[in-house]
MISE-809510 format. One line per 3 residues: number of its first residue (from 1); their letters; for each residue y, z negated, x negated of N, C-alpha, C. Coordinates in nm, 3 decimals, padded with zeros to 5 digits. Layout:
# residues N
NUM = A = Y Z X Y Z X Y Z X  ...
//
This chain:
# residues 96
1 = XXX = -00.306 -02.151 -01.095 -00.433 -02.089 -01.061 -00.408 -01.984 -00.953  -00.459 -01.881 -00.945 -00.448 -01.767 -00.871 -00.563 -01.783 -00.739  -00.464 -01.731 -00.592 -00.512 -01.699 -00.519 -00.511 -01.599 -00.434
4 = XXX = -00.579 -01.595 -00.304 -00.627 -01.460 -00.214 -00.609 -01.476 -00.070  -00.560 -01.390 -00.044 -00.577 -01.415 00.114 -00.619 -01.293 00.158  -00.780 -01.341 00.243 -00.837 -01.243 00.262 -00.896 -01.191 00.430
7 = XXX = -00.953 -01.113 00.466 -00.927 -01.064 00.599 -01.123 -01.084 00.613  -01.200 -01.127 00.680 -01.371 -01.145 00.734 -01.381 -01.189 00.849  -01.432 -01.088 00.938 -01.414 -01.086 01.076 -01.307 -01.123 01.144
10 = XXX = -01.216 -01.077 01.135 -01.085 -01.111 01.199 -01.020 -01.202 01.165  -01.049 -01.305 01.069 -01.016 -01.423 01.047 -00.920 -01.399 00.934  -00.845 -01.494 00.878 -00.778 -01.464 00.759 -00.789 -01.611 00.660
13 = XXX = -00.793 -01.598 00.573 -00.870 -01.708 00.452 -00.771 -01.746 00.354  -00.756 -01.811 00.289 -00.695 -01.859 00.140 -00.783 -01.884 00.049  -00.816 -01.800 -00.031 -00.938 -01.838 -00.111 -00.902 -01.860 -00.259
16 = XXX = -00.982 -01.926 -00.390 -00.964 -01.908 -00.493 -01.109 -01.935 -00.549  -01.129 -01.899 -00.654 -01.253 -01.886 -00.733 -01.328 -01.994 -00.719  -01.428 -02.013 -00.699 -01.518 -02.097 -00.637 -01.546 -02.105 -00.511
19 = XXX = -01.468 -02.055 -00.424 -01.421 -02.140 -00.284 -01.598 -02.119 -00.221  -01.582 -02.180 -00.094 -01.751 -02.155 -00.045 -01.703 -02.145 00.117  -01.707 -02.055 00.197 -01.656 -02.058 00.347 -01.777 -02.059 00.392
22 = XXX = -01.720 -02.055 00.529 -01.848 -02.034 00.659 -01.796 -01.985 00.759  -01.824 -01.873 00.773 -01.767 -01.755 00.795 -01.858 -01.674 00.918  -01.834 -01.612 01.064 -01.872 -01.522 01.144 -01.996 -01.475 01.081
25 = XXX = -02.087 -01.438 01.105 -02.241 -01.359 01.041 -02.188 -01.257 01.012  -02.197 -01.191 00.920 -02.158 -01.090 00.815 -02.276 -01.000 00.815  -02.239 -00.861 00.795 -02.385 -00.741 00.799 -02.479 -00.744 00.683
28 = XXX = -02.425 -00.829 00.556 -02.456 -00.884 00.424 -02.592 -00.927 00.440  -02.737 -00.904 00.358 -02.784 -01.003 00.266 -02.728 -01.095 00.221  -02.842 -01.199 00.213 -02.840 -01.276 00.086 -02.847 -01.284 -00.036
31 = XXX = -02.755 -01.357 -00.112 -02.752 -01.239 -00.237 -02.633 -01.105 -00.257  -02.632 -01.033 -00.137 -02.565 -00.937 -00.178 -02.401 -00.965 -00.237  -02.302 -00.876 -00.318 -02.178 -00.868 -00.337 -02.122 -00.786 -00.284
34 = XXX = -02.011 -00.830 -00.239 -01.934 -00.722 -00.178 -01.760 -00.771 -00.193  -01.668 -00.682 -00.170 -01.562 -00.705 -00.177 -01.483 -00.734 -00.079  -01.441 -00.819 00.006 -01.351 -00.823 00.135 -01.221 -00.794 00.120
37 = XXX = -01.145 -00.730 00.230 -01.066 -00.674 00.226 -00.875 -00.796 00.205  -00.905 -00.748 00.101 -00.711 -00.848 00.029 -00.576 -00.811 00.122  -00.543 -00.915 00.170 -00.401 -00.855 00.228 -00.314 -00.880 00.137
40 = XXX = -00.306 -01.022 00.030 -00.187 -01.064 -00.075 -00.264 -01.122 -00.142  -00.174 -01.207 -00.247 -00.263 -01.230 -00.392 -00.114 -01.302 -00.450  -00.122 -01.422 -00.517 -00.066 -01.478 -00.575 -00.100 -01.577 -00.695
43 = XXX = -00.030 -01.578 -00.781 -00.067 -01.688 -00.902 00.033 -01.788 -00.922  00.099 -01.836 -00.806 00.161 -01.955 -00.823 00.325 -01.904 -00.881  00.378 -01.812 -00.860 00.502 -01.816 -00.895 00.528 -01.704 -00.816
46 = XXX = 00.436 -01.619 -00.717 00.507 -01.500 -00.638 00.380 -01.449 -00.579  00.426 -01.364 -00.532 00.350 -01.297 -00.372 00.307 -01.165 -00.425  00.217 -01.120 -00.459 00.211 -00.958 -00.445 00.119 -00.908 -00.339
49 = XXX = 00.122 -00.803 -00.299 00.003 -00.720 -00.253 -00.111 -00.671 -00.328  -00.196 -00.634 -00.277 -00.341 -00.601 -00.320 -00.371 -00.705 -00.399  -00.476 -00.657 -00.516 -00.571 -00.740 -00.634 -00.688 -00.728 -00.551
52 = XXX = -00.792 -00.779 -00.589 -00.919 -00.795 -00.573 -01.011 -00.904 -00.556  -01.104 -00.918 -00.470 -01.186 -01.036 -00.470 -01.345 -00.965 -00.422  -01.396 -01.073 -00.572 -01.584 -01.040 -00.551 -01.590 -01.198 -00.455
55 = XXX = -01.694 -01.158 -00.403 -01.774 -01.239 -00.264 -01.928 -01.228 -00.290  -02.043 -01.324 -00.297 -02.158 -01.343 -00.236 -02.167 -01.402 -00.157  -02.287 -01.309 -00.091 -02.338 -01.401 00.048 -02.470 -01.504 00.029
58 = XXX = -02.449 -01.622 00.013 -02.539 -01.702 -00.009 -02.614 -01.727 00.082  -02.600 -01.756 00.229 -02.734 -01.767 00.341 -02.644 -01.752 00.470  -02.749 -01.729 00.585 -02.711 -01.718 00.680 -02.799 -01.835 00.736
61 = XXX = -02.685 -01.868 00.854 -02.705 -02.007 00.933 -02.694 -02.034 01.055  -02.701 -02.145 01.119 -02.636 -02.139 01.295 -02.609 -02.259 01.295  -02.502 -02.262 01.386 -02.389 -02.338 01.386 -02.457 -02.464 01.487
64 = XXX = -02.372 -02.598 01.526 -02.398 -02.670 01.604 -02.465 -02.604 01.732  -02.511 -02.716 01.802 -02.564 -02.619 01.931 -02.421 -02.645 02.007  -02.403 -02.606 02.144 -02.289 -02.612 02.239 -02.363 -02.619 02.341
67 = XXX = -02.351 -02.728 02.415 -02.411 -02.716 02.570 -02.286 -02.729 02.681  -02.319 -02.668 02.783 -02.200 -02.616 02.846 -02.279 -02.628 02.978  -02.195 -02.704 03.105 -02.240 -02.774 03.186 -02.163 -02.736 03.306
70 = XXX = -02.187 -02.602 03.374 -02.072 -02.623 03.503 -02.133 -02.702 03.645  -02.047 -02.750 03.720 -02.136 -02.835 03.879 -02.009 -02.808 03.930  -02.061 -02.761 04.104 -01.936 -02.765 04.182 -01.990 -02.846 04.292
73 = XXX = -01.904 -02.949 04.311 -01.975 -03.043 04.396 -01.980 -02.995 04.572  -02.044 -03.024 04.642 -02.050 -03.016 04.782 -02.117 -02.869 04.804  -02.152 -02.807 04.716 -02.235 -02.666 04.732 -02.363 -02.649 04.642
76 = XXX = -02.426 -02.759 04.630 -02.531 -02.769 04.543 -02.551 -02.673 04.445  -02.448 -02.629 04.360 -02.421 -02.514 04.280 -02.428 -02.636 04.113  -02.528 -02.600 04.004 -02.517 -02.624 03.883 -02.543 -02.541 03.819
79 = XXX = -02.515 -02.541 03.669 -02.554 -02.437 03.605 -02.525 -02.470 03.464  -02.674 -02.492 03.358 -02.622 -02.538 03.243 -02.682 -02.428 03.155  -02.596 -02.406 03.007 -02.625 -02.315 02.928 -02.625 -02.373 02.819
82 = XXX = -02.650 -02.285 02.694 -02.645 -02.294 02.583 -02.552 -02.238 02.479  -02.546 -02.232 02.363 -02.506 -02.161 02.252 -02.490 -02.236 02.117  -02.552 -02.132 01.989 -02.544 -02.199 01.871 -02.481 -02.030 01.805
85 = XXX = -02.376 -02.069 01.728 -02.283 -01.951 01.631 -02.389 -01.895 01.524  -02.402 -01.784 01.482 -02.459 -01.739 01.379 -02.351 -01.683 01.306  -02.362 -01.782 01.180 -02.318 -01.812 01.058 -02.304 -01.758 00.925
88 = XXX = -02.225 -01.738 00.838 -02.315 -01.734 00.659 -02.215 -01.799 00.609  -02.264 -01.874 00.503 -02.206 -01.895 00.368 -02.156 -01.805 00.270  -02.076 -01.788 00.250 -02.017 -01.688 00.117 -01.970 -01.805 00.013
91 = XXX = -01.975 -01.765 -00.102 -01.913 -01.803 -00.229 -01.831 -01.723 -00.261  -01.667 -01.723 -00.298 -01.578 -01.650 -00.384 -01.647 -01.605 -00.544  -01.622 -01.515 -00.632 -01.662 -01.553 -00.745 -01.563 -01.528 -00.842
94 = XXX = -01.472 -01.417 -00.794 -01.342 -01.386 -00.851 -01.230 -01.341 -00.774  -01.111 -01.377 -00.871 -00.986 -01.336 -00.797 -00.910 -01.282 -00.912  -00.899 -01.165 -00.866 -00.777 -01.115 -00.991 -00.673 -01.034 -00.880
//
């Protein structure tokens, strides 16, 4: 079976047809197709460069929350924050 290794937001992927990531928030709709950028491509017996991969973006999401808690003791200094990742789902749909 043939695969991809592909480059979305800085990250780098191993993908093959079907795959479903969760992936940095993307400038994408939902719905939309687009092509991400291939660094290699293989079908199980060798390495090439380029080929191609279709991508939908199925939804956008947010990630766990993160609470983040600094205290410095003896200076009545606290300070608590937040953060939740904004997300999407992509589906692979092809790899050639």
């Amino acid at each position: 079976m043939s695969y991809a290794v592909i480059a979305l937001g800085g990250k780098q992927y191993r993908v093959r047809k079907g795959d479903r990531l969760v992936v940095d928030r993307l400038g994408h709709e939902p719905g939309d197709e687009f092509e991400p950028t291939v660094l290699a491509s293989g079908d199980g017996e060798g390495i090439s460069d380029g080929g191609s991969v279709k991508a939908v973006v199925e939804e956008h999401l947010l990630g766990k929350k993160i609470r983040v808690f600094t205290y410095k003791p003896k200076r009545n200094s606290s300070r608590r924050r937040g953060h939740r990742s904004r997300l999407t789902r992509v589906r692979i749909e092809s790899v050639s």
